[in-house]
N, CA, C and O atoms as a Tinker XYZ file with bonds, in Angstrom:
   348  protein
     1  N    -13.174000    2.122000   -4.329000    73     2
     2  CA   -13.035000    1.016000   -3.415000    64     1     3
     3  C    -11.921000    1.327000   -2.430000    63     2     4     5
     4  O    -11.007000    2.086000   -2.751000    81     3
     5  N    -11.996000    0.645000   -1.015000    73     3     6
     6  CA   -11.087000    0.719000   -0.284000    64     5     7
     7  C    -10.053000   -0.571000   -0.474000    63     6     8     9
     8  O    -10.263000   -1.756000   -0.732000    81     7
     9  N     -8.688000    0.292000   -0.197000    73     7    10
    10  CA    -7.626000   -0.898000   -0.622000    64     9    11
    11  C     -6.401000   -1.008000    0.551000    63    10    12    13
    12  O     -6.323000   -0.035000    1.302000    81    11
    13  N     -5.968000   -1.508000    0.648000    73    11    14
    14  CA    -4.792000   -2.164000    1.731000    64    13    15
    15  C     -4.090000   -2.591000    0.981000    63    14    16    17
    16  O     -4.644000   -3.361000    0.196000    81    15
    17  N     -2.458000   -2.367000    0.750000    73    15    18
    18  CA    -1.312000   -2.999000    0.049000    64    17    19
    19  C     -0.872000   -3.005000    1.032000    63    18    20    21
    20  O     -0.968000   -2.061000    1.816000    81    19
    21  N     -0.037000   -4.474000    1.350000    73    19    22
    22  CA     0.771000   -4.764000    1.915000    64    21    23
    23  C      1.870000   -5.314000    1.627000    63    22    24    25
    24  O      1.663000   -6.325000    0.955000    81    23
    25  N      3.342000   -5.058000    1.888000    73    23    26
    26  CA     4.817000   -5.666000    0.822000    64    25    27
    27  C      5.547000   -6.706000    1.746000    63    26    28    29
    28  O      5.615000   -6.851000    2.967000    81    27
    29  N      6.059000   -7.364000    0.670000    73    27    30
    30  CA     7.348000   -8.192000    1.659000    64    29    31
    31  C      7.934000   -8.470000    0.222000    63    30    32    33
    32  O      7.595000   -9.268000   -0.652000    81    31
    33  N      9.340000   -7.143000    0.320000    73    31    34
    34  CA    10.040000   -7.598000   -1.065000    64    33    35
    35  C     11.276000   -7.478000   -0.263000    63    34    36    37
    36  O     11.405000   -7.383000    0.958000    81    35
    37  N     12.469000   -7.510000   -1.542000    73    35    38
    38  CA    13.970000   -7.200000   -1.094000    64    37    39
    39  C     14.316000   -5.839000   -0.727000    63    38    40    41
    40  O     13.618000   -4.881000   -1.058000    81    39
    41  N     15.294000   -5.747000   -0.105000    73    39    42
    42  CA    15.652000   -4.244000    0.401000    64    41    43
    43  C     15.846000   -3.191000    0.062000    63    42    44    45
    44  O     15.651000   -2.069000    0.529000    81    43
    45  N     16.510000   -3.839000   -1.340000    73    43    46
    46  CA    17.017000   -3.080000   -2.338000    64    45    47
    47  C     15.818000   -2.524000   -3.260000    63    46    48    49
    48  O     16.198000   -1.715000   -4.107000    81    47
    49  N     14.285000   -2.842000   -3.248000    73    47    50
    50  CA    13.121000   -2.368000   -3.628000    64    49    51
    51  C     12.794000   -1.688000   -2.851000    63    50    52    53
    52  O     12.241000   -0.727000   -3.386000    81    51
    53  N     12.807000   -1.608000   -1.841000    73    51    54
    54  CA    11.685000   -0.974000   -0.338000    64    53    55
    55  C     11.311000    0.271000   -1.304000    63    54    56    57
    56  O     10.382000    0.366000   -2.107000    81    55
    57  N     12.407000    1.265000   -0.946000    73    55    58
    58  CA    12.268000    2.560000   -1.467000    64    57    59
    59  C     11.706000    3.194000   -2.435000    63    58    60    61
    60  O     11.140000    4.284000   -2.521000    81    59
    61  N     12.095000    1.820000   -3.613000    73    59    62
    62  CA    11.310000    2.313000   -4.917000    64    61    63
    63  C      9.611000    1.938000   -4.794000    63    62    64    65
    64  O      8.749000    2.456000   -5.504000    81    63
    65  N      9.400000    1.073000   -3.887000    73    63    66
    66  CA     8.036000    0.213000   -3.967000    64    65    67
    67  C      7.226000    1.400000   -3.094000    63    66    68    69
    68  O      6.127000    1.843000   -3.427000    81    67
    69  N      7.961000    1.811000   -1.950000    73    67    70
    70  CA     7.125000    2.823000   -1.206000    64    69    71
    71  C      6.891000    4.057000   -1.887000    63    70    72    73
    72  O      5.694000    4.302000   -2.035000    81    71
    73  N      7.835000    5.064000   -2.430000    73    71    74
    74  CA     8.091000    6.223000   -3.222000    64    73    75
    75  C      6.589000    5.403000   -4.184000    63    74    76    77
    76  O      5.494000    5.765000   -3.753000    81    75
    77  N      6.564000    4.707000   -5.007000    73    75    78
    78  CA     5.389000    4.546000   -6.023000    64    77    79
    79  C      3.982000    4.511000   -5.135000    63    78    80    81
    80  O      3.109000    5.356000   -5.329000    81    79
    81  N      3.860000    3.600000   -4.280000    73    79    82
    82  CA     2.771000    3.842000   -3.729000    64    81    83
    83  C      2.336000    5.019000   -2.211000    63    82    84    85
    84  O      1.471000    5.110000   -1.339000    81    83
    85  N      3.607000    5.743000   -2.670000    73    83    86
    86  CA     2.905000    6.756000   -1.827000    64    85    87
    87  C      1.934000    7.765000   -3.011000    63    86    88    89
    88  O      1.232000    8.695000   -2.614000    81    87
    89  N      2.014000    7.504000   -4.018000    73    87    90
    90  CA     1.452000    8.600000   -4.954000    64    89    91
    91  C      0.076000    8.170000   -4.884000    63    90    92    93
    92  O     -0.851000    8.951000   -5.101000    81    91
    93  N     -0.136000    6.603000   -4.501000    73    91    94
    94  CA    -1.815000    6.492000   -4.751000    64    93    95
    95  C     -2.564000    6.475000   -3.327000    63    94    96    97
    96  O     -3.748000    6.607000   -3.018000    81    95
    97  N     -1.294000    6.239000   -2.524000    73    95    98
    98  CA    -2.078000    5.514000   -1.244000    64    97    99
    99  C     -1.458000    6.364000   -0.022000    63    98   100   101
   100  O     -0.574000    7.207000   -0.173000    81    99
   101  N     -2.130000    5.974000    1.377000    73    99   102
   102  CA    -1.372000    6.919000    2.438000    64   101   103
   103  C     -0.251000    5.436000    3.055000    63   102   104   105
   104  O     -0.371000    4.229000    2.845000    81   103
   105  N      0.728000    6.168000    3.809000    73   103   106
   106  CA     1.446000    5.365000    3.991000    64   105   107
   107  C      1.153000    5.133000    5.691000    63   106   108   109
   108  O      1.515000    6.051000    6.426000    81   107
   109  N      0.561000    4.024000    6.262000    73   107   110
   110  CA     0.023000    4.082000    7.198000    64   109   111
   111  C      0.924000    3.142000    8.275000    63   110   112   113
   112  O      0.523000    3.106000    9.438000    81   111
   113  N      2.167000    2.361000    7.897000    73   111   114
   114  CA     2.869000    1.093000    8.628000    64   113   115
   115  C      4.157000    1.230000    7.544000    63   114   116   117
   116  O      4.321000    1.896000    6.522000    81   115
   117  N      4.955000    0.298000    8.258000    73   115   118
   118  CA     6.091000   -0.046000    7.525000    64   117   119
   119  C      4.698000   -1.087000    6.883000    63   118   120   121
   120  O      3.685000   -1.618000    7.338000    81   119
   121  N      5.573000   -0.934000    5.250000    73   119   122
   122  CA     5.523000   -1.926000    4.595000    64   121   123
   123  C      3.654000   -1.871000    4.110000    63   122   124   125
   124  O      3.264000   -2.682000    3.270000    81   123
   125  N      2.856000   -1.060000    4.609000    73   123   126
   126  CA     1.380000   -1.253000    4.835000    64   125   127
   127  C      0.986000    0.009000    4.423000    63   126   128   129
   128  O      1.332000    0.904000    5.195000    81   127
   129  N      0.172000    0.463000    3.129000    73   127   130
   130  CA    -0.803000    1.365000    2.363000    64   129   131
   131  C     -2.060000    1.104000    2.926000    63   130   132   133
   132  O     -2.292000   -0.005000    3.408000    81   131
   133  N     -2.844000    1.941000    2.921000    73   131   134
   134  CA    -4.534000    2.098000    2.419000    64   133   135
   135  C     -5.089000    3.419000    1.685000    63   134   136   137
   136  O     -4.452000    4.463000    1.548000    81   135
   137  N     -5.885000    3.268000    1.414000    73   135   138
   138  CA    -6.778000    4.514000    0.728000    64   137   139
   139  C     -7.914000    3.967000   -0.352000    63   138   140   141
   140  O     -8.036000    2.752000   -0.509000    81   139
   141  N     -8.639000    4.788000   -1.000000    73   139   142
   142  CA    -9.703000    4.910000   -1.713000    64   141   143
   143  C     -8.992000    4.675000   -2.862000    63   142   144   145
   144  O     -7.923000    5.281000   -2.933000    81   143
   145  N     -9.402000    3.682000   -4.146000    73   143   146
   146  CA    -8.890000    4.099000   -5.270000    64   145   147
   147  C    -10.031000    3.538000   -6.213000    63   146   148   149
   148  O    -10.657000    2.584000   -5.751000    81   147
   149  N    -10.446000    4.061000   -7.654000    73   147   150
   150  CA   -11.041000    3.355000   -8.507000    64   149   151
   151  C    -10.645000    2.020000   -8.652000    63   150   152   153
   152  O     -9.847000    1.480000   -7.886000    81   151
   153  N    -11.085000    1.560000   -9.449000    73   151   154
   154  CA   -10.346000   -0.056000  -10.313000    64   153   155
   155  C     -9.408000    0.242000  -11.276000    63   154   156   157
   156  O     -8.390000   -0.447000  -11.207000    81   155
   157  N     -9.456000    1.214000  -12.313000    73   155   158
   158  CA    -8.901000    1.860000  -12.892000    64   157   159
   159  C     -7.471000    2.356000  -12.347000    63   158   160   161
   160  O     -6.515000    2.215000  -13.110000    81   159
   161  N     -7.239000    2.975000  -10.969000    73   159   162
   162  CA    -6.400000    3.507000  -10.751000    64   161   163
   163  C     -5.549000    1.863000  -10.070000    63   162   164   165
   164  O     -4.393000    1.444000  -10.023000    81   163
   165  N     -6.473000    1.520000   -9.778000    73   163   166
   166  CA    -5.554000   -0.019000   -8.576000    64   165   167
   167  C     -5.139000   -0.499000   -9.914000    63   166   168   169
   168  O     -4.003000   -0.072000  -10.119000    81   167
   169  N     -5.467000   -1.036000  -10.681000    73   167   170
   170  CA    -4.838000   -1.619000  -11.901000    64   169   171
   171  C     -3.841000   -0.940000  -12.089000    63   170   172   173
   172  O     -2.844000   -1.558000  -11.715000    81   171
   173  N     -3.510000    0.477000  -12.669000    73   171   174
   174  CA    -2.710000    1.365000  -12.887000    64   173   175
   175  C     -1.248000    0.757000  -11.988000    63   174   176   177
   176  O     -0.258000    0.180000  -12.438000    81   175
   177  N     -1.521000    1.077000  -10.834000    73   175   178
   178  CA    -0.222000    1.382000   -9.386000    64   177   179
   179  C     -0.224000   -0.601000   -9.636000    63   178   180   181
   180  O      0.800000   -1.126000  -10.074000    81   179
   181  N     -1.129000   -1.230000   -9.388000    73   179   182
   182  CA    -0.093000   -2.532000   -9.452000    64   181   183
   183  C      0.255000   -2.757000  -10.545000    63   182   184   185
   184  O      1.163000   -3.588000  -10.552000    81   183
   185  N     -0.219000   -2.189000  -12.147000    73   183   186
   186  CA     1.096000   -2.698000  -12.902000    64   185   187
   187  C      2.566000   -1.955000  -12.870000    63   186   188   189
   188  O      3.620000   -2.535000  -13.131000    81   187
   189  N      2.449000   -0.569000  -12.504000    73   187   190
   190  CA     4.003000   -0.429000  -12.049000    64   189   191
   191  C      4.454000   -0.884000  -10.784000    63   190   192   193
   192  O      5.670000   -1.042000  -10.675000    81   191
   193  N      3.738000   -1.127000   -9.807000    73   191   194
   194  CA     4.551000   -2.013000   -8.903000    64   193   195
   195  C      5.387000   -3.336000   -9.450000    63   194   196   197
   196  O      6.539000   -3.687000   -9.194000    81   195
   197  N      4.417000   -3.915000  -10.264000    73   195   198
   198  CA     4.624000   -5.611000  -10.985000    64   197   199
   199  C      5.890000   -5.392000  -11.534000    63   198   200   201
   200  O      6.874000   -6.061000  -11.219000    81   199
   201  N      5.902000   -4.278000  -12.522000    73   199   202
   202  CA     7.137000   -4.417000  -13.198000    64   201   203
   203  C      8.654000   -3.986000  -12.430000    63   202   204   205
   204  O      9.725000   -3.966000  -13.036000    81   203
   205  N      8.512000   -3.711000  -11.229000    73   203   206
   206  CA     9.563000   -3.178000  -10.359000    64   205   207
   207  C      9.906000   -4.612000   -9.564000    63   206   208   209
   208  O     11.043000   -4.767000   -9.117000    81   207
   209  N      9.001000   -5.546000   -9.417000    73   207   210
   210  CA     9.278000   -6.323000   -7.840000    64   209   211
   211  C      9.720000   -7.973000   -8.773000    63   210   212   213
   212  O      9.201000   -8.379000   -9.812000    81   211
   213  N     10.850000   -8.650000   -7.935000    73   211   214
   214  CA    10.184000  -10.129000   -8.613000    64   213   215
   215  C      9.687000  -11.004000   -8.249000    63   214   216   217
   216  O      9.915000  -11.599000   -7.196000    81   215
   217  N      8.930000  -11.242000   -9.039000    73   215   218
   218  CA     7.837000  -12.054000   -8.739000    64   217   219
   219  C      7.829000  -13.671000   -8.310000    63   218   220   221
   220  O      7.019000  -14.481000   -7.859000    81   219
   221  N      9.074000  -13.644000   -8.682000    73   219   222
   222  CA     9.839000  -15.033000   -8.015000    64   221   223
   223  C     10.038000  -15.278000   -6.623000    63   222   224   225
   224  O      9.915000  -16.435000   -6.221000    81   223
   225  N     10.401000  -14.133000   -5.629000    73   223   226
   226  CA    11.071000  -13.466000   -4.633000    64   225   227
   227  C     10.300000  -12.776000   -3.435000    63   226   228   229
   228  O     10.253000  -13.086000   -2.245000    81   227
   229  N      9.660000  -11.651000   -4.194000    73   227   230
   230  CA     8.907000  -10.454000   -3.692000    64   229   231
   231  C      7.544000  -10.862000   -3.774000    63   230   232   233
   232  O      7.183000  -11.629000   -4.666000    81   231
   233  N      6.595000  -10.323000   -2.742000    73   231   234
   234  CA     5.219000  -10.905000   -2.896000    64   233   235
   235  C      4.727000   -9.177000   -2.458000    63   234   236   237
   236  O      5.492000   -8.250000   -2.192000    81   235
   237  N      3.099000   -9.154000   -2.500000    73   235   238
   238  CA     2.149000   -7.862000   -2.641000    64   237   239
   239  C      1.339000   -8.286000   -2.185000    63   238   240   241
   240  O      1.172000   -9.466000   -2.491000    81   239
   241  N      0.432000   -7.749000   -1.305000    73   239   242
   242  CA    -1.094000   -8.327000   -0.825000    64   241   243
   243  C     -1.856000   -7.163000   -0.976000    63   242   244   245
   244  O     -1.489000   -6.034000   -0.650000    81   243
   245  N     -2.971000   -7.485000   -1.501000    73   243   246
   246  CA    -3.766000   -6.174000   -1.781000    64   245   247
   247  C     -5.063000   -6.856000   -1.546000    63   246   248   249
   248  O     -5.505000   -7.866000   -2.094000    81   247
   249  N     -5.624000   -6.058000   -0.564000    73   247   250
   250  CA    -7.158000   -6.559000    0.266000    64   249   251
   251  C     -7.825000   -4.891000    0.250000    63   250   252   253
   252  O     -7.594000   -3.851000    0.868000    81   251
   253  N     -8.889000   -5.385000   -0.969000    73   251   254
   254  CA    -9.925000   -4.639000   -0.948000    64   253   255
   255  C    -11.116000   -4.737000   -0.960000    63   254   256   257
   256  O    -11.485000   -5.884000   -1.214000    81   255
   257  N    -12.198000   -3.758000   -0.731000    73   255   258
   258  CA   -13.694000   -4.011000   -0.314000    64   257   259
   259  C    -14.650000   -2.813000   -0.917000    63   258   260   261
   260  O    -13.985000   -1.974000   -1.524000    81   259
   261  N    -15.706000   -2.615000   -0.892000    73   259   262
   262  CA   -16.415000   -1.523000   -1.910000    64   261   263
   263  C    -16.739000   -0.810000   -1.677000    63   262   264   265
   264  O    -17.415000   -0.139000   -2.457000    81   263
   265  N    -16.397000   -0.302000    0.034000    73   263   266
   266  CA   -17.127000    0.662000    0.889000    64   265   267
   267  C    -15.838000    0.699000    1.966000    63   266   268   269
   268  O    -15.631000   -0.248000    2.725000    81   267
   269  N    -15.000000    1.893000    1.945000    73   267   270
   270  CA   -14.454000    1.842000    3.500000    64   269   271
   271  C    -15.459000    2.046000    4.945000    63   270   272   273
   272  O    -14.845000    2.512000    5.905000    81   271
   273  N    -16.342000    1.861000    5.077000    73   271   274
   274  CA   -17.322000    1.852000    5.686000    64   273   275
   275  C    -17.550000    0.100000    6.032000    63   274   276   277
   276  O    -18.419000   -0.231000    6.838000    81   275
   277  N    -16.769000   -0.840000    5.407000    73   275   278
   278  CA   -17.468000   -2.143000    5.223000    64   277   279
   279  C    -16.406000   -2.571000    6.047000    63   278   280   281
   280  O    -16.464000   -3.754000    6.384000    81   279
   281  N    -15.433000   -1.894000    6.464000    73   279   282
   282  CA   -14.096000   -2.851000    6.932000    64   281   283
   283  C    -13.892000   -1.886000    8.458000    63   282   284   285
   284  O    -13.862000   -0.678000    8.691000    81   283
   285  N    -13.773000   -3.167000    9.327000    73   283   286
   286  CA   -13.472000   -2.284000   10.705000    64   285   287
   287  C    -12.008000   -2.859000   10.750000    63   286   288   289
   288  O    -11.430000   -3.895000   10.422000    81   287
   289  N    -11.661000   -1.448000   11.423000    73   287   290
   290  CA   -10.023000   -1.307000   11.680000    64   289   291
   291  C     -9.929000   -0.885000   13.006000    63   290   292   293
   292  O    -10.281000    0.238000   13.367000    81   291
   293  N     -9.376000   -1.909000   13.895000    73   291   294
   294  CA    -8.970000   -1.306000   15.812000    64   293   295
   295  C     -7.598000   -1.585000   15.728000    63   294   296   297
   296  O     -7.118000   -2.596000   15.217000    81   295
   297  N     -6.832000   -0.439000   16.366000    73   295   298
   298  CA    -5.623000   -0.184000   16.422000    64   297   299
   299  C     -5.418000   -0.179000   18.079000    63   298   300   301
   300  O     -6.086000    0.355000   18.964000    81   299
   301  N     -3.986000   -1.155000   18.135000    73   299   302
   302  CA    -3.546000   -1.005000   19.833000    64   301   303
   303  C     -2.118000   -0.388000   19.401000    63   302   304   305
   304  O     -1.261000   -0.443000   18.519000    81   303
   305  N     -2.426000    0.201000   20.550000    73   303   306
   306  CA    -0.806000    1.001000   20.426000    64   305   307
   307  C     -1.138000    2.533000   20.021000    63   306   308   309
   308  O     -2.247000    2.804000   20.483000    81   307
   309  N     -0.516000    3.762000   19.244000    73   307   310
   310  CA    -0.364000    4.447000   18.772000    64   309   311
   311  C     -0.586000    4.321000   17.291000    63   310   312   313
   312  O      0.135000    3.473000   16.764000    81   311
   313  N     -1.529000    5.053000   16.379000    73   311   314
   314  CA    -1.862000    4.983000   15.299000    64   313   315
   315  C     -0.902000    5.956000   14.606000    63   314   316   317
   316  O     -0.713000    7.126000   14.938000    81   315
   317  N     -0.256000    5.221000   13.477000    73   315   318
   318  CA     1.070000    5.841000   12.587000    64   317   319
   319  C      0.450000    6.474000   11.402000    63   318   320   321
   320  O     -0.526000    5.944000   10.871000    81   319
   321  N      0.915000    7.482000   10.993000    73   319   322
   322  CA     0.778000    7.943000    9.564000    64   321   323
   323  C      1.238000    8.747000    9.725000    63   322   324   325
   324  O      1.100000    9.884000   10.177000    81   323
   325  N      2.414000    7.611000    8.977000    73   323   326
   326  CA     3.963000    8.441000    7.997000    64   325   327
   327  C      3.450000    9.560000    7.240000    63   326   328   329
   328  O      4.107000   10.571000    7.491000    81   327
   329  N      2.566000    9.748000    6.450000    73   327   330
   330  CA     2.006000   10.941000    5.885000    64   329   331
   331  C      2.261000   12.406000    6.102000    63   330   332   333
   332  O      2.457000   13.382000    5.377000    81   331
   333  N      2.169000   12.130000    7.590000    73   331   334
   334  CA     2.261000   13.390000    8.384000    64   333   335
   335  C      3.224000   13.825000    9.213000    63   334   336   337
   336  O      3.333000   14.733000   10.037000    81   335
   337  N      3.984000   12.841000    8.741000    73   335   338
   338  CA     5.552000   13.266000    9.540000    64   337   339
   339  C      6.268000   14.005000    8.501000    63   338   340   341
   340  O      6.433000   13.455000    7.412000    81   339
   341  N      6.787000   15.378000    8.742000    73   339   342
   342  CA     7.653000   16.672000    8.466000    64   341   343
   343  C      8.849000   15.704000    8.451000    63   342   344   345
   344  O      8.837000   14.535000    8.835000    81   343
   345  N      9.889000   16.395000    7.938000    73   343   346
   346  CA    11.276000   15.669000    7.820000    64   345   347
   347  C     11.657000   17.441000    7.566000    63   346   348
   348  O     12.816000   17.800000    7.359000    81   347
């Protein structure tokens, strides 16, 4: 399935929340994932996200669909992916 995470936590998470989901997902925006993942694997990455963020505080949006083929995406501006930026 195709997936979209999107964050709005504390500051003091950013780093750890991004570093985890760069392992499943591409990093495409501040704050904004997508990629392909089983169910299996999305379960996986949000329960270690869950146990990192609070849930009191910190919120997660995760919008997915069963076909990246099913979701249109138009971009204004310059299309980002951090992915591919060298450091």
């Amino acid at each position: 399935m195709y997936v979209i995470i999107t964050y709005d936590i504390s500051e003091k998470k950013v780093s750890v929340v991004n570093k985890l989901l760069k392992k499943y997902l591409t990093w495409t925006q501040n704050s904004v994932f997508e990629g392909n993942l089983s169910v299996g694997v999305l379960k996986k990455c949000l329960m270690e996200v869950s146990r990192i963020i609070d849930k009191e505080k910190d919120s997660i949006y995760i919008f997915s669909v069963e076909r990246e083929q099913n979701i249109k995406k138009e971009i204004i501006g310059i299309e980002k992916n951090y992915d591919d930026i060298i450091l």
